[in-house]
C-alpha positions as CSV (number, residue, x, y, z in Angstrom):
1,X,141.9,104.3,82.7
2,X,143.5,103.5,86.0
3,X,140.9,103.3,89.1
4,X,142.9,106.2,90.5
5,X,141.7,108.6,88.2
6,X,138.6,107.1,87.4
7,X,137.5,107.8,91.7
8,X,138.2,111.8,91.0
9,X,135.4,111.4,89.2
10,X,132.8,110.1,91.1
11,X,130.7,111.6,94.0
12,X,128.6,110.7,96.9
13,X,124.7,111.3,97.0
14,X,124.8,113.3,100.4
15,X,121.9,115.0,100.6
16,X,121.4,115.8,103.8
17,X,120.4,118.9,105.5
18,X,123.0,121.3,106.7
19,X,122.0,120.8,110.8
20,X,120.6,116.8,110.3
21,X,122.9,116.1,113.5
22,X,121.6,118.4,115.3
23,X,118.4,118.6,114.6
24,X,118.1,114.5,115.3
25,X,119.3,115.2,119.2
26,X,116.8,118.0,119.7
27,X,114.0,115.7,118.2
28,X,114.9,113.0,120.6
29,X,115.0,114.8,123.7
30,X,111.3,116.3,122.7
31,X,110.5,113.0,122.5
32,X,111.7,112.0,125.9
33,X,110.1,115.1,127.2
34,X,106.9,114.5,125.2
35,X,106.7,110.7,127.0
36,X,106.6,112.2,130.3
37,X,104.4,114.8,130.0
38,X,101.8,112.3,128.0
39,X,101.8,110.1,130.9
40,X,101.5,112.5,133.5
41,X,98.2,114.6,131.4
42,X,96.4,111.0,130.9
43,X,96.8,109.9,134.7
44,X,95.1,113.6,135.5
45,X,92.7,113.6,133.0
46,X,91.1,110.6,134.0
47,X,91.1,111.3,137.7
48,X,89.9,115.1,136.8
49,X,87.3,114.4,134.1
50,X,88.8,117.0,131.4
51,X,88.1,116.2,128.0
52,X,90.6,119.0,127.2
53,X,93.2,117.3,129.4
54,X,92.6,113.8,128.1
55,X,92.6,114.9,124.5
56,X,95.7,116.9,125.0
57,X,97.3,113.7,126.7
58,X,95.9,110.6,124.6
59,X,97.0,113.1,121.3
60,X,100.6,114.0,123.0
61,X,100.9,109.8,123.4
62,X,100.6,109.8,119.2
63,X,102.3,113.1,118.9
64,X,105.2,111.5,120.8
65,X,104.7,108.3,117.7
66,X,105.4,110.6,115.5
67,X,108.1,112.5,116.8
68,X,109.6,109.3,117.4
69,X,109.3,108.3,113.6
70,X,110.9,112.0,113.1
71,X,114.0,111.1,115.2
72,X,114.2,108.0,113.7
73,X,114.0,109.0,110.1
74,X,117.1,111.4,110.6
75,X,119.2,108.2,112.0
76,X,118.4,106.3,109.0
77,X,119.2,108.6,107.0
78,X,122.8,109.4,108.8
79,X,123.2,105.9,109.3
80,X,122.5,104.8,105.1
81,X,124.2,108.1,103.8
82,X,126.1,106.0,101.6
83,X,124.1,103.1,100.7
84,X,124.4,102.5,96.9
85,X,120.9,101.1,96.9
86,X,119.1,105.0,97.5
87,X,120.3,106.2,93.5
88,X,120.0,109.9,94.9
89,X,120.5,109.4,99.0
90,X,118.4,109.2,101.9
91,X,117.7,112.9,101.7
92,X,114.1,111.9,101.1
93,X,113.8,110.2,103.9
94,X,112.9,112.9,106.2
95,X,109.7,114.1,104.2
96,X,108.2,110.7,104.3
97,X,108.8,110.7,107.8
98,X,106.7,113.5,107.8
99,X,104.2,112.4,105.7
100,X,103.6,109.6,108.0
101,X,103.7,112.2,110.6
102,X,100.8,114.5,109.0
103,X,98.5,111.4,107.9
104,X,98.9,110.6,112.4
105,X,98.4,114.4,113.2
106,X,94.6,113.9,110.8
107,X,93.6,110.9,112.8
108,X,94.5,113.0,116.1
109,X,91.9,115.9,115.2
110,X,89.5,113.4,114.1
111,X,89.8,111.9,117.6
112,X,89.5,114.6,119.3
113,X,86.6,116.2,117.4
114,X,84.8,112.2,118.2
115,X,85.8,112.4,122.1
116,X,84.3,116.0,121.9
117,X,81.1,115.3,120.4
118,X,80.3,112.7,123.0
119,X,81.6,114.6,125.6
120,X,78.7,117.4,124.5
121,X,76.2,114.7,124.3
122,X,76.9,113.4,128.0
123,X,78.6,115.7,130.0
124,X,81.0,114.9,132.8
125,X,81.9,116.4,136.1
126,X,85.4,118.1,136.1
127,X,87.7,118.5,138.8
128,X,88.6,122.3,137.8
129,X,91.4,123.6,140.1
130,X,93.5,120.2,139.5
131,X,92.8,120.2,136.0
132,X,93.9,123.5,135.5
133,X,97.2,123.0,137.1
134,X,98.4,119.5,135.3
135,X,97.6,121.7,131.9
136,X,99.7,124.7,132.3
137,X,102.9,122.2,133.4
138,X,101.6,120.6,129.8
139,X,101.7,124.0,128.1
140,X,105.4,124.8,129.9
141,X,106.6,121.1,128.5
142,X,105.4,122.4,125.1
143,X,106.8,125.6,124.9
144,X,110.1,124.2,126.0
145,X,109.8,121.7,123.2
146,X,108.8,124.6,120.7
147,X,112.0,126.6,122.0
148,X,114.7,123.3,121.2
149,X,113.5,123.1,117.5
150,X,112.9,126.7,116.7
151,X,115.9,127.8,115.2
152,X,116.0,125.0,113.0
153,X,112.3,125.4,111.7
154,X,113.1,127.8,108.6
155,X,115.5,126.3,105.9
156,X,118.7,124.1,105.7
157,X,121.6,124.2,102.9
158,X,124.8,122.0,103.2
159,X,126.9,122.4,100.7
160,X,129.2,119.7,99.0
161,X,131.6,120.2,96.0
162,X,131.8,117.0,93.6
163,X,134.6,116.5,90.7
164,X,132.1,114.8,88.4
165,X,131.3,115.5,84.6
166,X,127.5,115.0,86.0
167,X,128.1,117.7,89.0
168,X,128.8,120.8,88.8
169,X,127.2,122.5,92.0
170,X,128.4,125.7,93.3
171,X,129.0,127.3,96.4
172,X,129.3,130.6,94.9
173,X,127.4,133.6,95.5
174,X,123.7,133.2,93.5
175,X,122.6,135.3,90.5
176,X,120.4,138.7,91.9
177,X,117.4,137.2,90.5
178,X,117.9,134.4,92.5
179,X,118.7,135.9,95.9
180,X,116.1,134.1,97.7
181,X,115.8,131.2,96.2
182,X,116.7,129.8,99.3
183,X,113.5,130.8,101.6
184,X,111.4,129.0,99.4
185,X,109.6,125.6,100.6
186,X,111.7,122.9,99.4
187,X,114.9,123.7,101.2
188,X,112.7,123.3,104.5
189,X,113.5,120.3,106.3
190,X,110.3,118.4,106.0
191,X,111.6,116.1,108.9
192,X,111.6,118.8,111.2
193,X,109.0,120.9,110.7
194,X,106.9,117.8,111.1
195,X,107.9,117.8,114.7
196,X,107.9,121.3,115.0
197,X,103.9,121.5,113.9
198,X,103.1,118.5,115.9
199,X,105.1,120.0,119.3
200,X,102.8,123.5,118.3
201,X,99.8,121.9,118.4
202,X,100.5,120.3,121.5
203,X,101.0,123.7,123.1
204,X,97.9,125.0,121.0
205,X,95.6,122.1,122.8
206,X,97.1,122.7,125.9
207,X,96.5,126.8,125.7
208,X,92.9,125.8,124.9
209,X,92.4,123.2,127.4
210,X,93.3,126.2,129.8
211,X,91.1,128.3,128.4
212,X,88.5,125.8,128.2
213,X,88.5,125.3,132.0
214,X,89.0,128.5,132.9
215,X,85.3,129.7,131.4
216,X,84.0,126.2,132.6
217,X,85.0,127.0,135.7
218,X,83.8,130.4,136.2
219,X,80.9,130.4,134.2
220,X,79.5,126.8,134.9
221,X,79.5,126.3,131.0
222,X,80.3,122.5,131.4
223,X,80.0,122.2,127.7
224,X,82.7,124.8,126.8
225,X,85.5,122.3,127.5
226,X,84.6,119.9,124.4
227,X,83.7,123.1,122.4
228,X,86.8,124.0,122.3
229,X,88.1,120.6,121.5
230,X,86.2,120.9,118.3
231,X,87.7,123.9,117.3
232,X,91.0,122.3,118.5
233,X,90.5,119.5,115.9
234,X,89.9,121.8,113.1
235,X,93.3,123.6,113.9
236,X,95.3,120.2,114.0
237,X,93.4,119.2,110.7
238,X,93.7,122.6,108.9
239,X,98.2,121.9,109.9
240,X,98.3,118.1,109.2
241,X,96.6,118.9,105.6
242,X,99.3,121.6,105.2
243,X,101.8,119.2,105.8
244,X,100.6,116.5,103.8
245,X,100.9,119.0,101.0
246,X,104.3,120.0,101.1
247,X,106.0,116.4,102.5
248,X,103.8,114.7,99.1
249,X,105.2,117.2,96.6
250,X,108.6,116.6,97.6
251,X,108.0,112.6,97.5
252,X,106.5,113.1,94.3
253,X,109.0,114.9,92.6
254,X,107.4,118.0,92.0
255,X,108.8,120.6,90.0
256,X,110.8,122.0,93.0
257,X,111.4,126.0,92.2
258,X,110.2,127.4,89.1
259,X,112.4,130.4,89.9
260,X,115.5,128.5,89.9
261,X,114.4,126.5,86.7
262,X,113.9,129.7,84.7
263,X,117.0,130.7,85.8
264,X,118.9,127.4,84.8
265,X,117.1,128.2,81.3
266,X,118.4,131.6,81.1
267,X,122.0,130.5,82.0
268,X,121.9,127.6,79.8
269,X,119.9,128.9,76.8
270,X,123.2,131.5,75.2
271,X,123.7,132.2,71.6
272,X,122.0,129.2,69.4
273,X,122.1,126.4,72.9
274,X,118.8,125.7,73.5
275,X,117.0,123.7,76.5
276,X,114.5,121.1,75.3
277,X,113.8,119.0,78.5
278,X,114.7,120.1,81.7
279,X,114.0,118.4,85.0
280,X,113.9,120.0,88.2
281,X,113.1,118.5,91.5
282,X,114.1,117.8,95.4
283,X,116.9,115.4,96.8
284,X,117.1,116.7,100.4
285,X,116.0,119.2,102.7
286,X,118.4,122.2,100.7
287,X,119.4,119.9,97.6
288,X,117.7,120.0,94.1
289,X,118.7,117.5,91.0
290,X,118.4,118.6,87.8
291,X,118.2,117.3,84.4
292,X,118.1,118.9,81.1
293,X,118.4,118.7,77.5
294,X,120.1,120.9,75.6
295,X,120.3,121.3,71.7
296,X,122.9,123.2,69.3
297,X,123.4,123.7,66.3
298,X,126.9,123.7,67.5
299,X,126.6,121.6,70.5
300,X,129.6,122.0,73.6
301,X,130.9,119.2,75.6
302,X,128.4,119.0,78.6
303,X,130.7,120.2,81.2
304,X,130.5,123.9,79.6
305,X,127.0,124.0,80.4
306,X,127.5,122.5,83.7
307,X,129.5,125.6,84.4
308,X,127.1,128.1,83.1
309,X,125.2,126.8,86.0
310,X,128.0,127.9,88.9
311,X,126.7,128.9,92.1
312,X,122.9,128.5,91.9
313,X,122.6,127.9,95.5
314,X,120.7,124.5,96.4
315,X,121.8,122.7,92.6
316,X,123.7,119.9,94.2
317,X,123.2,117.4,91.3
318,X,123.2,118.3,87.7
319,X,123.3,115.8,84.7
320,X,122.8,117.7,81.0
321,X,122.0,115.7,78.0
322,X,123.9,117.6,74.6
323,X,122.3,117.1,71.0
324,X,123.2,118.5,67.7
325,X,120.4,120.1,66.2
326,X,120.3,118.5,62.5
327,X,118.6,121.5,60.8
C-alpha cells in the first residue's frame, strides 16, 4: 500500500472546542483586567480597613492565578494540537486547567472565612465612604468581565469529518431521542466556565462587600462586614466543589452521556448484532470517544456499524471491536 493512500486513512485528534480561539482572548483580557482591579482593591483595603475590600482584593490576586492558568491552558492546547505524544489530543487540557482552578477557588473561601473570623474577634475601624467607592468600581470590573465570557459559558461543538475505518463521526442531523444531547454537561468547556465562576464570584464578593458596608455604615454594626465574608466563603466553596465535580469526571473518564450511549446501543444492536462492551467517555469540550464490542452470529466488517452510528452529534472518535458469536 502506497503512503498516498495509506494518509486517506488517518486522522488528527483535534478536539478542541468549537470557540477555543476565542474564548483564549477573552480570558486573557479578564485577566489583564482582573490585575488591575486586584491591585487597585488591596491598596484601598488596607488604607480603609475593609475586610470585605481586602478579601475581595487578596482573593481577585488568586482569582487572576487562575484565570491566568485558564488562558494558558487554551494556548497549550492550540499550540500541541497535533502533538503525537497526547493519544486522543489536548482536549483535556482545559478541564484540568480547571481543576486546578476549583482546588484555588476552595483555598480562597477558606481564606476568607479565616480573615473573617479574626476580623469578628478584633474589630477594626473602617473608612466607610472610600471603601464603598473602590468596591462598586470592583463590582463594574466584574461585571464587565462576566459580560466578555457570557456567551461562551453554555456549550461548545466543532465538528471534524475523518476518512478513517476507526472514525466515523457525523455532522448530520441527531436522532429525535437525542435532540439535546448537546446541553448536557460534558460538551461544556470546563476551561471556561472555570473563569466564568471564578469572574462571578468576584462580582458576588464585591456585591457583598457593598452591602456589607452599607449596613456597617448606617447601622454601626462593625461586625456585619466579616459576617458577610463568612457567608461569602460558603458561596465560593459551595461553586469550587461544583467544579471540582464536573472538571474530575471528565479527567476521569466518566461515562460521559448515558443518553447517547443507549442510543449508540440501540443503533448498533439490529437483527442478531449485539453490543458486549461499550465505552463512552469525553475527549474535548463537545467531543466524546467511543469504544464498543460488538458480537454476531453473522458478524459485518466494522465500518457498517460505524455508519449505523451517523450523525450522533458530539461522537467525534469511534473504534468498534467485531466478534463472531461461536454458538
Amino acid at each position: 500500500m502506497h503512503s498516498h493512500s495509506i494518509e486517506q486513512w488517518t486522522h488528527d485528534h483535534a478536539f478542541l472546542g468549537e470557540k477555543h480561539d476565542e474564548n483564549e482572548r477573552r480570558t486573557w483580557f479578564v485577566v489583564v483586567l482582573t490585575l488591575v482591579m486586584m491591585a487597585g482593591e488591596i491598596v484601598a483595603g488596607s488604607l480603609f480597613g475593609s475586610m470585605a475590600l481586602l478579601a475581595d482584593g487578596w482573593h481577585m490576586g488568586t482569582h487572576a492565578a487562575a484565570l491566568g492558568i485558564a488562558a494558558f491552558a487554551y494556548r497549550f492546547a492550540r499550540r500541541h494540537l497535533g502533538n503525537a505524544h497526547f493519544t486522543f489530543g489536548t482536549g483535556k487540557f482545559g478541564d484540568l486547567a480547571a481543576f486546578a482552578s476549583a482546588i484555588i477557588l476552595g483555598l480562597i473561601a477558606v481564606e476568607i472565612a479565616y480573615e473573617s473570623v479574626l476580623r469578628l474577634i478584633t474589630p477594626v475601624p473602617i473608612v466607610y465612604g472610600e471603601a464603598m467607592a473602590v468596591a462598586v468600581l470592583g463590582l463594574c470590573v466584574n461585571l464587565a468581565s462576566v459580560w466578555l465570557l457570557r456567551d461562551s459559558h453554555d456549550h461548545h461543538r466543532h465538528g471534524h469529518d475523518h476518512g478513517h475505518a476507526h472514525d466515523d463521526r457525523a455532522d448530520h442531523d441527531d436522532d429525535h431521542d437525542h435532540d439535546h444531547h448537546g446541553k448536557h454537561h460534558h460538551h461544556h468547556d470546563n476551561n471556561l466556565r472555570a473563569a466564568y465562576v471564578h469572574v462571578m464570584t468576584d462580582a458576588a464578593t464585591s456585591v457583598l462587600a457593598i452591602a456589607a458596608l452599607a449596613v456597617a455604615m448606617y447601622s454601626g454594626w462593625v461586625w456585619a462586614d466579616p459576617a458577610v465574608g463568612l457567608i461569602g466563603s460558603v458561596v465560593i466553596a459551595s461553586w469550587a466543589f461544583g467544579l471540582i465535580k464536573t472538571s474530575g469526571a471528565v479527567l476521569l473518564d466518566v461515562r460521559a452521556d448515558e443518553k447517547l450511549e443507549r442510543v449508540i446501543r440501540s443503533r448498533v444492536e439490529v437483527g442478531d448484532d449485539r453490543v458486549t462492551d461499550l465505552h463512552l467517555w469525553q475527549v474535548g469540550p463537545g467531543h466524546c470517544a467511543v469504544l464498543l464490542s460488538v458480537v454476531s452470529d453473522k458478524p459485518k466488517q466494522p465500518a457498517v456499524y460505524k455508519r449505523r452510528l451517523a450523525g450522533l452529534k458530539g461522537l467525534s472518535h469511534v473504534t468498534v471491536e467485531v466478534e463472531t458469536c461461536p454458538h
